[in-house]
C-alpha positions as CSV (number, residue, x, y, z in Angstrom):
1,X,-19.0,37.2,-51.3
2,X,-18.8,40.7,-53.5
3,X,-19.0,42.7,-49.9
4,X,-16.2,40.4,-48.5
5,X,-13.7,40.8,-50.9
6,X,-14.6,44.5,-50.8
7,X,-13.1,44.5,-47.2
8,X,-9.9,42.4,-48.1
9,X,-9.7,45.1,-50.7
10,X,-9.7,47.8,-48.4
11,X,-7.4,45.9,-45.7
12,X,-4.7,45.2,-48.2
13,X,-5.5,49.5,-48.9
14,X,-5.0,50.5,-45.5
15,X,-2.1,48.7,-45.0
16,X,0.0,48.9,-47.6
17,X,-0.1,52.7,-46.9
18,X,0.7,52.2,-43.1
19,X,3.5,50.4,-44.1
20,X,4.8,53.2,-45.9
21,X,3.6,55.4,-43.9
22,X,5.5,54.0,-40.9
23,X,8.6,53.1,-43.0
24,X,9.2,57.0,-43.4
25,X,8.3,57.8,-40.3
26,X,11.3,55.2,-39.3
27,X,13.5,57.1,-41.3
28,X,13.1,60.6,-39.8
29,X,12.9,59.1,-35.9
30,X,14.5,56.1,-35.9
31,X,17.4,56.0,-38.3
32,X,20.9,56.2,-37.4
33,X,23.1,58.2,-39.9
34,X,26.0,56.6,-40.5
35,X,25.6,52.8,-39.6
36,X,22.6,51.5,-42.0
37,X,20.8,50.2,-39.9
38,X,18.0,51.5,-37.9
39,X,18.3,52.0,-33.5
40,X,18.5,49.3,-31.4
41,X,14.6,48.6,-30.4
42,X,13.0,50.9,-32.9
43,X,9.4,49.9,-33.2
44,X,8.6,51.7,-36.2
45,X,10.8,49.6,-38.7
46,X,9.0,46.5,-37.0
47,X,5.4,48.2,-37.1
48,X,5.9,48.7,-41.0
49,X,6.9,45.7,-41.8
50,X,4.0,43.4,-39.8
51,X,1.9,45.6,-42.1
52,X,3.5,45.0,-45.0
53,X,3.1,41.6,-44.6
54,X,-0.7,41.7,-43.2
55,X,-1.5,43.7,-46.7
56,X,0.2,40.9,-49.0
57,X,-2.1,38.2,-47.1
58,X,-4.9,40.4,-47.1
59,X,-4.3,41.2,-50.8
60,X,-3.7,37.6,-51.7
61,X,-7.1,36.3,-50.4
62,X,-8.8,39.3,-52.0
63,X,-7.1,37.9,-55.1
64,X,-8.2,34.7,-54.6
65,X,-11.7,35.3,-54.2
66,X,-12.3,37.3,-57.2
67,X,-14.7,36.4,-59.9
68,X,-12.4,36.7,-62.9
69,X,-15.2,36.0,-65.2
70,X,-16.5,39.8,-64.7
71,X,-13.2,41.4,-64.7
72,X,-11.6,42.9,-67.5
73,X,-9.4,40.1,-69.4
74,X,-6.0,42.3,-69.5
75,X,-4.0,44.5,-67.1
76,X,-3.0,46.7,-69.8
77,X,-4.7,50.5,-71.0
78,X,-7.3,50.5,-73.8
79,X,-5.2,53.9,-74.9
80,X,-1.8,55.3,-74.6
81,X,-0.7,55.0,-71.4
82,X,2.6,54.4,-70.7
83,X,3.4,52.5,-67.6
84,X,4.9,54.9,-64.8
85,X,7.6,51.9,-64.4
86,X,9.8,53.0,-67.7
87,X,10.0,56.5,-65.7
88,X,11.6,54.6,-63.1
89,X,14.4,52.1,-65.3
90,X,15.2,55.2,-67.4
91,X,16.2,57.5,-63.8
92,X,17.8,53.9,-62.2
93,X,19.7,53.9,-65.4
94,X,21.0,57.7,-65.2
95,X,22.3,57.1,-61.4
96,X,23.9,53.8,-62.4
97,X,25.6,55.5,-65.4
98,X,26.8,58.6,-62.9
99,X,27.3,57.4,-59.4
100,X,28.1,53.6,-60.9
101,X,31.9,52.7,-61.5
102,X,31.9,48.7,-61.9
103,X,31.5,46.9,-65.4
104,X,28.5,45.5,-63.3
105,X,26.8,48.6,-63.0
106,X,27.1,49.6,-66.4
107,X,25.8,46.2,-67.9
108,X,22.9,47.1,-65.4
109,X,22.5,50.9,-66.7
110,X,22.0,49.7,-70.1
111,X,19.5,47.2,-69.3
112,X,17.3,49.6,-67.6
113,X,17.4,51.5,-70.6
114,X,16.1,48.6,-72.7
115,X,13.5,47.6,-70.1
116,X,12.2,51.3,-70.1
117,X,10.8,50.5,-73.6
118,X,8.9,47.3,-72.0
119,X,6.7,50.1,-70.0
120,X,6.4,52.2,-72.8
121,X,5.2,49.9,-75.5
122,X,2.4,48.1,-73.4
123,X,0.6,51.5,-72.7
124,X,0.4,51.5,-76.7
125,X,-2.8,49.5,-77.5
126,X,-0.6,49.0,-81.2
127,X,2.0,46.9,-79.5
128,X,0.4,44.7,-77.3
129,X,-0.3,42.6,-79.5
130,X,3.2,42.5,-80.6
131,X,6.4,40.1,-80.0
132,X,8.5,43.1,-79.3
133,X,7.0,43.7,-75.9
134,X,7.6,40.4,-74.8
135,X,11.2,40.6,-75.7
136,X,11.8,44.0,-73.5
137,X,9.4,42.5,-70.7
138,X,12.5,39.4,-70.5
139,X,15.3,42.2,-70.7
140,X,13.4,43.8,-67.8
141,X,13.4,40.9,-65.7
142,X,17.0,40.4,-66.4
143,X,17.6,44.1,-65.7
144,X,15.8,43.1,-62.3
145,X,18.0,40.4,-61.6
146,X,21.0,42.1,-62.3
147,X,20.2,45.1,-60.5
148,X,19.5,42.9,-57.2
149,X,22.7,41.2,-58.1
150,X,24.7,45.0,-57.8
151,X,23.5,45.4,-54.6
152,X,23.6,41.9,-53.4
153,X,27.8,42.2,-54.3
154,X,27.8,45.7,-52.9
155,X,30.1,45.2,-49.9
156,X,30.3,48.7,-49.0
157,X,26.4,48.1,-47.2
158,X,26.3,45.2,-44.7
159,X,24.0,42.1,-46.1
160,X,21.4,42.7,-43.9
161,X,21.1,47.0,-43.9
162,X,17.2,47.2,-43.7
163,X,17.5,49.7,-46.7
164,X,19.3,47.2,-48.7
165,X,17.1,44.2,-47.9
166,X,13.9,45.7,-48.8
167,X,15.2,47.1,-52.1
168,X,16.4,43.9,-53.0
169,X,12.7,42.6,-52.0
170,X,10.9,45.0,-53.3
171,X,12.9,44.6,-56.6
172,X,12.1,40.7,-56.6
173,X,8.4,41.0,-55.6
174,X,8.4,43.5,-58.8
175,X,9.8,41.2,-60.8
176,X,7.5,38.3,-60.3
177,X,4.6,40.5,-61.0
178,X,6.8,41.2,-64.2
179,X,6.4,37.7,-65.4
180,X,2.8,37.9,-64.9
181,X,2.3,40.6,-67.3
182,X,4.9,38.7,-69.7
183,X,2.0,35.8,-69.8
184,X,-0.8,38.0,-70.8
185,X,1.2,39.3,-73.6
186,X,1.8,35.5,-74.7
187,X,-2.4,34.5,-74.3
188,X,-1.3,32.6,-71.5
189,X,-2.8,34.0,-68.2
190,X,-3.3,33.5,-65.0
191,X,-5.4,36.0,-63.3
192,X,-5.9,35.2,-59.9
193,X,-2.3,34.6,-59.5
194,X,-1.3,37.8,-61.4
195,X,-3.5,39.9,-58.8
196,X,-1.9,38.4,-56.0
197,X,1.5,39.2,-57.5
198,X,0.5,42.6,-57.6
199,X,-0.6,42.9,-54.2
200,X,2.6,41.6,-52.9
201,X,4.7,44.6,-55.1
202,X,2.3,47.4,-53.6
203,X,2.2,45.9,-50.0
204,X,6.2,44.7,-49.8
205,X,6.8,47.4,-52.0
206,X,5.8,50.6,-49.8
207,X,8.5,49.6,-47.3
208,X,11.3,50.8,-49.7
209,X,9.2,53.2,-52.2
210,X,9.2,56.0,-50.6
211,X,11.4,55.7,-47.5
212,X,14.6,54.6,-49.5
213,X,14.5,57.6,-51.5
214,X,13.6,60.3,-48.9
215,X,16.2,59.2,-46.8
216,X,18.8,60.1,-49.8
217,X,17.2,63.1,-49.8
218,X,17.2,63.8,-46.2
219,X,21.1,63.2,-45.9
220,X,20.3,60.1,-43.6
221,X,22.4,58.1,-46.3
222,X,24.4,59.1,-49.1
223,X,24.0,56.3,-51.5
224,X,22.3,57.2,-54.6
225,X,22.8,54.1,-56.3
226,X,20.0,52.4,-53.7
227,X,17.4,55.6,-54.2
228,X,17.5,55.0,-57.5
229,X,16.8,51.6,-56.7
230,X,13.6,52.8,-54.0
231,X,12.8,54.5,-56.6
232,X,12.0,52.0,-59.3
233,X,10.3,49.8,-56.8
234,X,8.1,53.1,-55.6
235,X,6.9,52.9,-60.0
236,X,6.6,49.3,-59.9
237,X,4.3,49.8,-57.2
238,X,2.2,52.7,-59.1
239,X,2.6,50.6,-62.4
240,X,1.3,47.7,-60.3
241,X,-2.0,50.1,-58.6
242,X,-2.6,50.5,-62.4
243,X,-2.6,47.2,-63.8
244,X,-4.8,46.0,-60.8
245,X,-7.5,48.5,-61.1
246,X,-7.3,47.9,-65.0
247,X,-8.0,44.3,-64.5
248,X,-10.8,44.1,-61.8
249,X,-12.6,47.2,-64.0
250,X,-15.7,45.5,-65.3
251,X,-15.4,45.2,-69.4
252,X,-17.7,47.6,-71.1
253,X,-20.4,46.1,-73.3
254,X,-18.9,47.2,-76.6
255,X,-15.7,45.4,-75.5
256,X,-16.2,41.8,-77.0
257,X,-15.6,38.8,-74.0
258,X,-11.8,36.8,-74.3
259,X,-13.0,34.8,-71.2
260,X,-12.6,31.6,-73.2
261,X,-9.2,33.1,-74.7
262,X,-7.9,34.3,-71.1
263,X,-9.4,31.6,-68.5
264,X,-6.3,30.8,-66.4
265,X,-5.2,27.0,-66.0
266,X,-5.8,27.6,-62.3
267,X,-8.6,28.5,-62.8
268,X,-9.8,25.7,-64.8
269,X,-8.0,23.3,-62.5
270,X,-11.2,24.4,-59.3
C-alpha cells in the first residue's frame, strides 16, 4: 500500500510539471498575439491540459489512500513561515490598484491586501491558534471570488480565452483548498479531502502559474491585470506544495498526537 501511494505521488509530480511545462511551451509556439486564444490545432494547449487533469486524479487517489493516522495533524509550519501566497495577494493587489480603473477592481485590490495577512499570520505558530486567522482566511476567499468575478465581467477578453479560463480555474481550485485550511484553523478537519484539494491547485494550477505570467512578460499579451492573477495562482500553488509536504511529514516523537482532536468525519464515516 505505502509503495503504491508512493507511485500516485510521483504521477501526480510528473505531471503537474508537464502541464506546466507544456502550457509555456504553448505560449512561446503556439500562441497567437493579438487574438487570445491559442492557433487553430495547437497540440500543446491540449497536451497540458490532459495532464493537468491526469495529475488531479492521480493526486486525488494518492490522497485517498493515505494513512492519516501517521501524518502530521496540521498543514501549517512549526515556526515562522509565512505562506508564499500573501507575496502573491499583496503584488495582485498593486496591479489592480495601477492597471485597475473600475470600483470593482478596487473593492478587489483592497481585499487582496487584507487576505495577504491570512498567509502571513498562519506561518506564525502564535496565531494559529487564533480567531484572527480565520477571519482573514474568509476575506481571502471573498477576495478570491471577487477577483474571478473581475475577470468573469471583463468584456475586453472573450469568455472562453484559454488564459482567462484557466486563471479563473486556477483561482477557484485555490480557493477550495482555501476552505480546507479555514477548517483546520476551526478543529474541524478533514484530511484526506484537504490533500486532494491541494493536489487539484498544484495540478490545475500549473496551467496558468507560470504560462499566464510569462506570456505578459514576453509581449504575447498586454494585460497585466490577468498576470497578476497567474501569478497568485502560481503562490497558491507553492503555498499548496508546502502545506502538503507539512501534512504527510511524519510527527516527531516530542510532538504530542491530536489524532483524536483532528480525525476527519470522513474518516470516521469508513
Amino acid at each position: 500500500m505505502k509503495k503504491t501511494v508512493s507511485y500516485f505521488r510521483l504521477a501526480f509530480a510528473v505531471c503537474a510539471s508537464l502541464a506546466a511545462i507544456l502550457q509555456i511551451l504553448a505560449v512561446l509556439i503556439s500562441y497567437d498575439v493579438g487574438t487570445n486564444y491559442f492557433r487553430q490545432g495547437a497540440v500543446l494547449p491540449i497536451l497540458s491540459v490532459v495532464f493537468a487533469l491526469l495529475g488531479a486524479v492521480c493526486g486525488t487517489v494518492a490522497a485517498r489512500m493515505t494513512d492519516i493516522e501517521t501524518q502530521n495533524t496540521t498543514p501549517f509550519p512549526k515556526g515562522i513561515s509565512p505562506a508564499p501566497v500573501s507575496v502573491g495577494f499583496l503584488v495582485t493587489a498593486v496591479f489592480l490598484f495601477v492597471h485597475g480603473n473600475t470600483t470593482l477592481s478596487l473593492v478587489t485590490a483592497a481585499f487582496m491586501i487584507v487576505s495577504a495577512g491570512y498567509g502571513i499570520l498562519t506561518g506564525i505558530p502564535t496565531f494559529q491558534k487564533s480567531t484572527i486567522p480565520v477571519y482573514l482566511g474568509i476575506a481571502a476567499i471573498v477576495g478570491y471570488i471577487l477577483l474571478n468575478a473581475y475577470y468573469y465581467f471583463d468584456v475586453t477578453v472573450e469568455m472562453n480565452a484559454p488564459m482567462k479560463v484557466m486563471t479563473q480555474i486556477g483561482l477557484l481550485c485555490a480557493m477550495v483548498s482555501l476552505t480546507g485550511e479555514l477548517r483546520y484553523l476551526l478543529g474541524k478537519p478533514m484530511q484526506r479531502m484537504f490533500l486532494t484539494m491541494s493536489a487539484w491547485v498544484v495540478s490545475i494550477g500549473a496551467l496558468s502559474a507560470l504560462s499566464v505570467p510569462l506570456a505578459f512578460f514576453l509581449g504575447k499579451t498586454d494585460r497585466a491585470d490577468y498576470a497578476a492573477g497567474g501569478f497568485l495562482v502560481c503562490c497558491a500553488v507553492l503555498t499548496s506544495i508546502v502545506r502538503i509536504k507539512t501534512l504527510l511529514r511524519a510527527p516527531t516523537s516530542e510532538e504530542p498526537s491530536e489524532d483524536d482532536n483532528t480525525a476527519d468525519s470522513d474518516e470516521t464515516a469508513e
